[in-house]
N, C-alpha and C positions, 0 to 999 in steps of 0.2 A: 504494500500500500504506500502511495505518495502521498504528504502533505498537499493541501489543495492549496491554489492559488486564488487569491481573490483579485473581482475584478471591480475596478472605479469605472464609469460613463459618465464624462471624461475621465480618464486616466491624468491623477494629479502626478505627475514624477518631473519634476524641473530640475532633477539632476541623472537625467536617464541619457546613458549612455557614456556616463562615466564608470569606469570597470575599479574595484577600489579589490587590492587584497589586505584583510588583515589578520596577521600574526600578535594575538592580543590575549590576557586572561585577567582574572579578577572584575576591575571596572572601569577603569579609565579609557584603555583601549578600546574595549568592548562599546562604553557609551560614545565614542566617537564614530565607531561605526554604525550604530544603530541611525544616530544622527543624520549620518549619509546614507543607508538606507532607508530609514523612512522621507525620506529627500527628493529618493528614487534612485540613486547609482546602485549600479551590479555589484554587493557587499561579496565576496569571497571569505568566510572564515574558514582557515589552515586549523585543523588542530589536531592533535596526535592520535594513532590507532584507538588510544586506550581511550578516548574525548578528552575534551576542555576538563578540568579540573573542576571546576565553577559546577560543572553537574551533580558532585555528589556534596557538596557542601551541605553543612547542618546547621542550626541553629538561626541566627540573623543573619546570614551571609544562604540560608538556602535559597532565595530567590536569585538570585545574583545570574545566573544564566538563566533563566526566563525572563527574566528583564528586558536583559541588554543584545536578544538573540534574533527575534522576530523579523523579518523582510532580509534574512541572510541566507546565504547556501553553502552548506557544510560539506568541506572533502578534509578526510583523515589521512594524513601523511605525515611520515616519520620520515621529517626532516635531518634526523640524527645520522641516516647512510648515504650514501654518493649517490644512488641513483633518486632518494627521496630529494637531496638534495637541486638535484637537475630538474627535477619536474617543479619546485619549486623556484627555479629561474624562469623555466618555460612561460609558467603563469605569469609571473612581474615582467616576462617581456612587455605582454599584450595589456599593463595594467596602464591606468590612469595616476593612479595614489595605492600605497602601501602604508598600511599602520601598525606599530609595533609597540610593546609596550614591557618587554622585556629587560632583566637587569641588566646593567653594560656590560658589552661585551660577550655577550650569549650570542647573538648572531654575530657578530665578528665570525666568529670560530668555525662557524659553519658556513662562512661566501656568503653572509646576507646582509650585512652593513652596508652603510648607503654607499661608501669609499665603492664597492664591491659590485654593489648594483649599479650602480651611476656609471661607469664604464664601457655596460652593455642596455642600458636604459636609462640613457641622456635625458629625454624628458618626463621623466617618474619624478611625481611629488613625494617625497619619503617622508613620513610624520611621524618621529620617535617623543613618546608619552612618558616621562621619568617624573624621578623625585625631586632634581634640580639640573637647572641651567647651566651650560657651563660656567667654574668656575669652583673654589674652595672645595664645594658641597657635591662636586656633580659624580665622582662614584658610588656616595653612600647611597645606603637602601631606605627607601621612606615609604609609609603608607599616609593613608590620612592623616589618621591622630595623632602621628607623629608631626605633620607637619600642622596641623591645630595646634599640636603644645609650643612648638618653637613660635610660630608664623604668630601668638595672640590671641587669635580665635577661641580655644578655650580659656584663656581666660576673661575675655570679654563674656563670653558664653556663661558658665559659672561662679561658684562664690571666691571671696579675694583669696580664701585659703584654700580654697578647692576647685582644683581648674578640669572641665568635664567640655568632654566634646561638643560637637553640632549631632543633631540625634540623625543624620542621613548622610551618607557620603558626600557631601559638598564639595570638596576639592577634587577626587576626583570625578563626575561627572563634572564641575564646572573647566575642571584641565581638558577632559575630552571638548567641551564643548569650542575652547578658545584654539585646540588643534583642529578643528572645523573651520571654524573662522580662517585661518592660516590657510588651511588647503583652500578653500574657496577662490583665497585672493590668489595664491598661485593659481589655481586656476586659469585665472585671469589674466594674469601676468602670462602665463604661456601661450596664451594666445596672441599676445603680439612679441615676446621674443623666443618660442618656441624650444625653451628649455626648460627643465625641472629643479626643483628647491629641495634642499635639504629644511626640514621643519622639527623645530622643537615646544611643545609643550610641556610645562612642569606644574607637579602640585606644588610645591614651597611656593613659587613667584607667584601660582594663583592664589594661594593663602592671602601672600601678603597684598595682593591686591585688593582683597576681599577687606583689608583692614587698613587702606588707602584713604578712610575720611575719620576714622579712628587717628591716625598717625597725623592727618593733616590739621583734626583739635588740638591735638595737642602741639601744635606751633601755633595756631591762631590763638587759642585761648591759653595757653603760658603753662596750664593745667595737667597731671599725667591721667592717661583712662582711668574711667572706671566700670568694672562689671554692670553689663546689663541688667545684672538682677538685683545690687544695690542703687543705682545712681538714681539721682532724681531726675523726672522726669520734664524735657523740654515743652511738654505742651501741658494745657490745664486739664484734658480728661485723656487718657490713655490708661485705660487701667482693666481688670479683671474684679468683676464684681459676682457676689451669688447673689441666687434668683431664690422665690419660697421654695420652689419644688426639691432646691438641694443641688440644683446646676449652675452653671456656671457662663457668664458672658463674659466678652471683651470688647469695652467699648470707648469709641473716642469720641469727645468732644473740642473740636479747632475752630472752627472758624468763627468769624461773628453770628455769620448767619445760623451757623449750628448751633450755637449757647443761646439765643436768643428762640429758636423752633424747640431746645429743649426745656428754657425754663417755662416759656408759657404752654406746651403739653401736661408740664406737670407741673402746673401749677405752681409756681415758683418763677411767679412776672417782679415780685421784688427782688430779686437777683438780680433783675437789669437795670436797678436804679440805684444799686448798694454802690457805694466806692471802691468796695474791696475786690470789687468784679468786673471792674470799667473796661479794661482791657484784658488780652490775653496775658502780658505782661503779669498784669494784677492775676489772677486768676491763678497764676504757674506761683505767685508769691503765697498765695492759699489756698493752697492744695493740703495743707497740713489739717485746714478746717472744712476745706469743700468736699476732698473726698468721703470721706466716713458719711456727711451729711448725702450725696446722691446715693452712698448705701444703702442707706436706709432706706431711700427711696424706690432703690430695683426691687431688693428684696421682701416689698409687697407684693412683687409680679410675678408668674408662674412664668418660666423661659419664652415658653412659645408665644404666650401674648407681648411678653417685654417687644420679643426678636421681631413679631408685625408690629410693634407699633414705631422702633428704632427705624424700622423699612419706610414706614409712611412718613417717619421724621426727614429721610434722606441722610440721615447719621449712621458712620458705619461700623460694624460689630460682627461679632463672632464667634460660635460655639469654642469650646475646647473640646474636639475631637479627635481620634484614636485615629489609627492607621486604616483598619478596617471599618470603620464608618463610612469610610469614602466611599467605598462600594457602592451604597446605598443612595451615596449625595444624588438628588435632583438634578443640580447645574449638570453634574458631570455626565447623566444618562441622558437627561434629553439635549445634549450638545454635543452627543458625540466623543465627549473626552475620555470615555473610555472604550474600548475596545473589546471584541472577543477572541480568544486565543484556544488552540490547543496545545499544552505541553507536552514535551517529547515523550512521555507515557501517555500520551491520549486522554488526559483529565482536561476538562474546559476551566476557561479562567478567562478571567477580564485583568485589562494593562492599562494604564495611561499611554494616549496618545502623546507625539509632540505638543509643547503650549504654544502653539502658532496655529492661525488659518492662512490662507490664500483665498482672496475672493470668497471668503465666508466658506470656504473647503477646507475638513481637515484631511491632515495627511494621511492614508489608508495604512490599513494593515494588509499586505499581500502574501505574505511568507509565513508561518507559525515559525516556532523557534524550531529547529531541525534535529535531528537524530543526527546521533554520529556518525557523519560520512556521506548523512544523506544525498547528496549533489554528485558525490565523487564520480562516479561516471559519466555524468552529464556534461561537470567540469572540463572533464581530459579529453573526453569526444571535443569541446569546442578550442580546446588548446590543442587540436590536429592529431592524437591519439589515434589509433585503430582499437578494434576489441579486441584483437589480442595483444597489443602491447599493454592494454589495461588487466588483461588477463593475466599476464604473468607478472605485474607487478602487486597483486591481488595474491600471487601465488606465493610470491618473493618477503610479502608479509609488509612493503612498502606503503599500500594503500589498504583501505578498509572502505566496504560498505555497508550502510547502514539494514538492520535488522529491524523492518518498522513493527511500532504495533497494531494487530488488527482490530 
């Protein structure tokens, strides 16, 4: 059995016809590909006889290949022997972009560094995914939270003495995403001088990018950070209040127009004539006395009436929701923002889409995530293979195809 293919009328793909291979595992790599395939370019994921790694993960990291797998095509090749090796030139002839996301020097050793490639595929965008840029840092090994603890982020994130992650991969998916960004513009660039780029993305330099208006407070205002979870807060309502029923809102009040639709809703028109509330200014100066007192006031409401009536305010707020509530989110089912999937065991599941449209189009799901190898024949046939040289590389224990389920 083959995964099915889905079909769009019109077919949204604005990056069809770019052939991308990637050599990637964990998630950086991986989400950059996904990126360009749901884009539309022909995503190639290489991964060895035995699969991606990413498959059998447990715990919080089990999703991690269904995620980041969807609109790809999988060929299993053991890259480790000469001849895996050579089939794996064959393919980056005919490629567009290559993405890797491997510790340095693992493809050196094996003929697949850009040095290596770039010799016999002059216009290949090479896109290597690290821990850091060159420079001091650039052999060590990083993951996320590593580069959260160096980079600030945790501790912006957490308490002054207890410095805790970001609760979602952030650096790497947002590293994959800014090695998107890079090939694109190669892209571009090779279209009027007709050669290819060596590209680096790193989590470290996206950390600290991430922490680029953190860094630049602390020169305007003379001040060193502070944790998000102590500091006081720059506007007069941004807060998290409970409701009677025992839940929980997030809500803000900024603008004029917003303090003034919220005090005369609730009844509290003398609030706009008090001094201590004249301005936002003022407002952010009593906060010490304002908030407890709008306490009081959610927490006569049961959630769901608060949350229509903040709607009709035009004031914006928000549940404190779990990961698995999504599912269920409104916005996201009648918008299309999520998806249906089958995973490589044949269970159905739903995925976020990209957060982008096009002309009010979101970007389709055409591929499930694949079985190991799944593609592998299809691949080689179109890199000029015959069926018996696929056959005896099958035999040779070089490739691998996949064993669907029924």
């Amino acid at each position: 059995m083959t995964t099915a293919v889905r079909q769009t009328a019109p077919e949204l793909r604005p990056l069809a016809g770019v052939r991308v291979i990637e050599f990637s595992q964990m998630v950086m790599g991986p989400s950059c590909g996904l990126i360009l395939a749901d884009l539309g370019a022909n995503v190639i994921k290489v991964e060895p006889p035995k699969g991606d790694r990413t498959r059998t993960f447990k715990g919080p990291a089990a999703g991690f290949f269904a995620t980041y797998s969807r609109n790809k095509r999988s060929i299993a090749l053991d890259t480790s022997t000469a001849k895996g090796q050579s089939i794996a030139r064959k393919l980056i002839e005919n490629a567009d972009v290559l993405i890797e996301n491997f510790r340095p020097g693992l493809l050196k050793r094996i003929g697949l560094d850009y040095e290596s490639v770039a010799a016999f595929a002059p216009r290949l965008i090479y896109c290597s995914l690290k821990g850091y840029l060159p420079g001091p840092y650039e052999n060590r090994l990083a993951l996320d939270e590593v580069v959260q603890m160096m980079g600030g982020l945790a501790y912006m994130t957490g308490l002054p003495d207890r410095p805790m992650r970001a609760g979602a991969s952030v650096n790497d998916v947002m590293g994959g995403m800014f090695g998107v960004i890079a090939i694109q513009a190669a892209l571009a660039e090779r279209q009027r001088t007709g050669r290819g780029r060596y590209i680096q993305s790193a989590l470290y330099e996206n950390n600290v990018f991430l922490m680029a208006q953190a860094m630049m407070c602390e020169v305007v205002s003379g001040q060193p950070s502070i944790p998000y979870s102590i500091k006081d807060s720059p506007w007069p309502v941004y807060d998290l209040f409970d409701t009677g029923d025992g839940s929980k809102l997030f809500v803000t009040i900024v603008g004029e127009e917003q303090w003034e639709a919220f005090c005369r809703a609730f009844d509290r028109q003398a609030w706009l004539s008090d001094a201590r509330f004249a301005t936002s200014n003022d407002r952010v100066d009593h906060r010490n006395w304002l908030i407890p007192e709008i306490a009081k006031i959610f927490k006569q409401w049961d959630k769901a009436d608060l949350a229509a009536r903040l709607e009709q305010l035009d004031l914006p707020y928000a549940p404190v929701n779990k990961p698995g509530d999504l599912f269920d989110d409104p916005h996201l089912n009648q918008s299309g923002g999520l998806t249906d999937i089958h995973l490589p065991d044949g269970r159905p599941a739903k995925t976020p889409l990209l957060p982008i449209s096009m002309d009010g189009q979101r970007l389709p799901n055409r591929y499930d995530p694949p079985a190991i190898g799944e593609h592998t024949d299809e691949i080689l046939s179109e890199a000029g293979l015959t069926a018996d040289d696929i056959e005896a590389l099958r035999e040779a224990g070089t490739i691998r195809v996949a064993s669907m389920p029924s």
